[in-house]
C-alpha positions as CSV (number, residue, x, y, z in Angstrom):
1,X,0.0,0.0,0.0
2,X,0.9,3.5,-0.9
3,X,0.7,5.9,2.4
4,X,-2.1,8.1,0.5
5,X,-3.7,4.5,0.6
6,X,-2.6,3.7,3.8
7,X,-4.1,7.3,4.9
8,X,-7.3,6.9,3.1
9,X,-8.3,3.4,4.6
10,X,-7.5,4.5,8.0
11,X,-9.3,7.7,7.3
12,X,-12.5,5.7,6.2
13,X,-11.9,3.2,9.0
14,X,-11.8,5.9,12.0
15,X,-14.9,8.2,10.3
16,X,-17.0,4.2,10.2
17,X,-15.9,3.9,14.0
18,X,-16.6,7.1,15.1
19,X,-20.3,7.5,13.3
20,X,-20.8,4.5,15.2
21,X,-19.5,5.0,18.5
22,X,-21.6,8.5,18.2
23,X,-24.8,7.0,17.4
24,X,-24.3,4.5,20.5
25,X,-23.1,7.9,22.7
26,X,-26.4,10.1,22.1
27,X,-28.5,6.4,23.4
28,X,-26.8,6.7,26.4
29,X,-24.0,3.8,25.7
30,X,-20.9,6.2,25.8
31,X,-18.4,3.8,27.0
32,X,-18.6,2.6,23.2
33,X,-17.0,5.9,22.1
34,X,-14.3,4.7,25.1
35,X,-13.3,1.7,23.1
36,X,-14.0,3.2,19.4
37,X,-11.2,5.5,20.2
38,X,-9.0,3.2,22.1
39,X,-9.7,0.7,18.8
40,X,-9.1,3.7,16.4
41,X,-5.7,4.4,18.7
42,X,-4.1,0.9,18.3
43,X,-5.3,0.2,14.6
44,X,-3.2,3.8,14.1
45,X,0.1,2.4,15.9
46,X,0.0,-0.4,13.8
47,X,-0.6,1.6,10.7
48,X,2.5,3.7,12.2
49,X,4.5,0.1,12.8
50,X,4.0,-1.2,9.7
51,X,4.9,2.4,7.7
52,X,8.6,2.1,9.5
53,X,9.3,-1.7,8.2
54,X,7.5,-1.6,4.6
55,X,10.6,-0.7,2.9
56,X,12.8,-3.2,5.2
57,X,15.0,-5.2,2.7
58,X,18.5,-7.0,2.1
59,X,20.8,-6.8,-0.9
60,X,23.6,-8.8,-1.8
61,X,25.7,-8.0,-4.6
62,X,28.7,-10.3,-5.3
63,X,31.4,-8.1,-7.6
64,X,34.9,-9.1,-8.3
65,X,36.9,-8.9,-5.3
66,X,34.0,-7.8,-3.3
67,X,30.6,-9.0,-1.6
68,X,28.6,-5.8,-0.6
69,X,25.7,-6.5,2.0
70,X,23.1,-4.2,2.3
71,X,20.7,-4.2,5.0
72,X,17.9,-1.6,5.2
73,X,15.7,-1.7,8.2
74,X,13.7,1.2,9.9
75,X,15.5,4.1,7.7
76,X,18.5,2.7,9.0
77,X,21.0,1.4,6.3
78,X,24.3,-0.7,7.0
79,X,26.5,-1.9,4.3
80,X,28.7,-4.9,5.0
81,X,32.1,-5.3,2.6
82,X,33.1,-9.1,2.6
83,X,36.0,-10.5,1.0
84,X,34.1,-13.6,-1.7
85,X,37.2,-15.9,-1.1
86,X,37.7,-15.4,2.7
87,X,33.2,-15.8,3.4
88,X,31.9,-18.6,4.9
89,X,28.5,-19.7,4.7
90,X,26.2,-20.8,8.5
91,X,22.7,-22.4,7.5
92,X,20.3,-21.6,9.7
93,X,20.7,-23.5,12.9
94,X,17.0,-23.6,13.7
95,X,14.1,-22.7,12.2
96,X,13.1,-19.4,11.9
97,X,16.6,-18.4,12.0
98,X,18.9,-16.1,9.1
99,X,21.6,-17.4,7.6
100,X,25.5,-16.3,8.5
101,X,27.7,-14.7,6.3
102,X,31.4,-14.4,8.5
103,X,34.8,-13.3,6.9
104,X,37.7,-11.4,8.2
105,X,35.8,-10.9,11.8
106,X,32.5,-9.5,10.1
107,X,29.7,-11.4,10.8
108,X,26.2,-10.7,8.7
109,X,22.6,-12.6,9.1
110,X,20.7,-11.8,5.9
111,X,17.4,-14.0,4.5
112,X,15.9,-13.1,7.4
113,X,12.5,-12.0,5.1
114,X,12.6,-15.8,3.2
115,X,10.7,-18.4,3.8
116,X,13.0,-21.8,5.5
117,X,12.5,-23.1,2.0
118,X,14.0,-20.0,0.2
119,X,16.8,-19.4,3.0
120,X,18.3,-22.9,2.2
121,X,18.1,-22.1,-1.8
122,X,19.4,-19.1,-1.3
123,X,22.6,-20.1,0.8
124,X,23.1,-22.8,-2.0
125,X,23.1,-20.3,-4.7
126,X,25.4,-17.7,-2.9
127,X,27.6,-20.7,-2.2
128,X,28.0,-22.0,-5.5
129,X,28.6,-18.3,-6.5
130,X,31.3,-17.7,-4.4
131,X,33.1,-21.1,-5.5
132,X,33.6,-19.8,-8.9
């Protein structure tokens, strides 16, 4: 979702809860309005949640005599140089878990948005990769 679409759906979603929680405040039930804007309060945190993390991602790009590793979370950005010949590959020790890149002392998780499937694929790949 866009935010103008984000904006608009929570828009809609707050003017539905409100028009209800009013119409249940003028017959007397005004505790309604109580949990229409606590409801309207949390669904606006996770809207807010959610807005940080949409443009989470990872990029890996394997050059010459260099693997760069990008990771991007929260408006945060780290890049990661590893030497291709000196990295070693960890799979995932459990379930649920990213996989390791380590060389000369740098340690990087990255696949941490793939499924277990994917993670596995993807270590294979960047494996086979580096080997040539």
């Amino acid at each position: 979702m866009s935010p103008r679409q984000l904006a608009s759906a929570y828009s809609a979603l707050c003017a539905m809860s409100l028009a209800v929680a009013v119409f249940f405040t003028l017959h007397g039930a005004w505790y309604v309005l109580a949990f229409s804007i606590l409801e309207i309060s949390a669904v606006g945190g996770a809207f807010v949640q959610f807005g940080r993390h949409a443009n989470d991602h990872e990029r890996i790009l394997l050059m010459d005599n260099c693997l760069l590793v990008e990771v991007v979370r929260a408006d945060r950005v780290r890049q990661f140089r590893l030497d291709p010949h000196a990295t070693r590959i960890a799979l995932p020790a459990k379930p649920g878990s990213a996989v390791a890149l380590e060389a000369n002392g740098i340690k990087v998780e990255v696949g941490r948005f793939l499924t277990e499937w994917k993670r596995r694929e993807f270590a294979g790949e960047l494996k086979s990769a580096l080997a040539s």
